[in-house]
Phi, psi and omega in degrees: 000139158244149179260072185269156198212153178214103180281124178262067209174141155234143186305194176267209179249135169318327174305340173297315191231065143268112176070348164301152183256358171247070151353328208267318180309304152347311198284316215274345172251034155270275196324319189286307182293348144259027149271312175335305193295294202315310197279320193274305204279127188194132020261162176240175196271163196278351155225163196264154203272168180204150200073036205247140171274120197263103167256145188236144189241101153242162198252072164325125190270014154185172222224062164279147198288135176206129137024086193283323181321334173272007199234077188254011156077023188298341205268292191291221195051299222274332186294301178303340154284332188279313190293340187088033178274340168229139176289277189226178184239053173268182175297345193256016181223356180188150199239155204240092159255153201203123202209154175240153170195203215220119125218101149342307202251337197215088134305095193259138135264142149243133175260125161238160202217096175239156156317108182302000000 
């Protein structure tokens, strides 16, 4: 079975808190994207899954050059685990593909969640 989720919102870039000395933002805005995740994503499976290709899409409002290392999905990864939708987001429960795109008008992550 897959699983897709489509987040109306892309997190920020890791570059926002590389080094920065103030933590609590950090905290609270991760705590806002897995209330996100929590909230967005349904249905969720009746245990949370493992052995899963987790892909994460985000759909950029403009077509600025960017990184995938900054966009390494730690907010969703950690949202998806809180929600119990992944038992866990280590190397041994999941594999990370990560793609990027373009909408102007309707900025996104999309999640799919498959059978490796």
């Amino acid at each position: 079975m897959e699983y897709k989720y489509i987040i109306p919102n892309i997190p920020p870039s890791n570059n926002k808190f590389i080094g920065r000395s103030n933590k609590w933002e950090y905290q609270k805005i991760k705590k806002e994207w897995a209330n996100l995740i929590w909230l967005t994503c349904r249905p969720k499976p009746k245990q949370p899954l493992t052995g899963v290709t987790v892909s994460l899409k985000y759909y950029f409002k403009d077509k600025i050059r960017r990184d995938p290392d900054n966009f390494s999905g730690k907010m969703i990864l950690d949202g998806l685990v809180k929600a119990r939708i992944l038992q866990d987001d280590s190397f041994d429960c999941i594999t990370l593909k990560l793609d990027a795109g373009y909408d102007k008008n309707n900025p996104r992550t999309e999640i799919t969640i498959g059978r490796k």
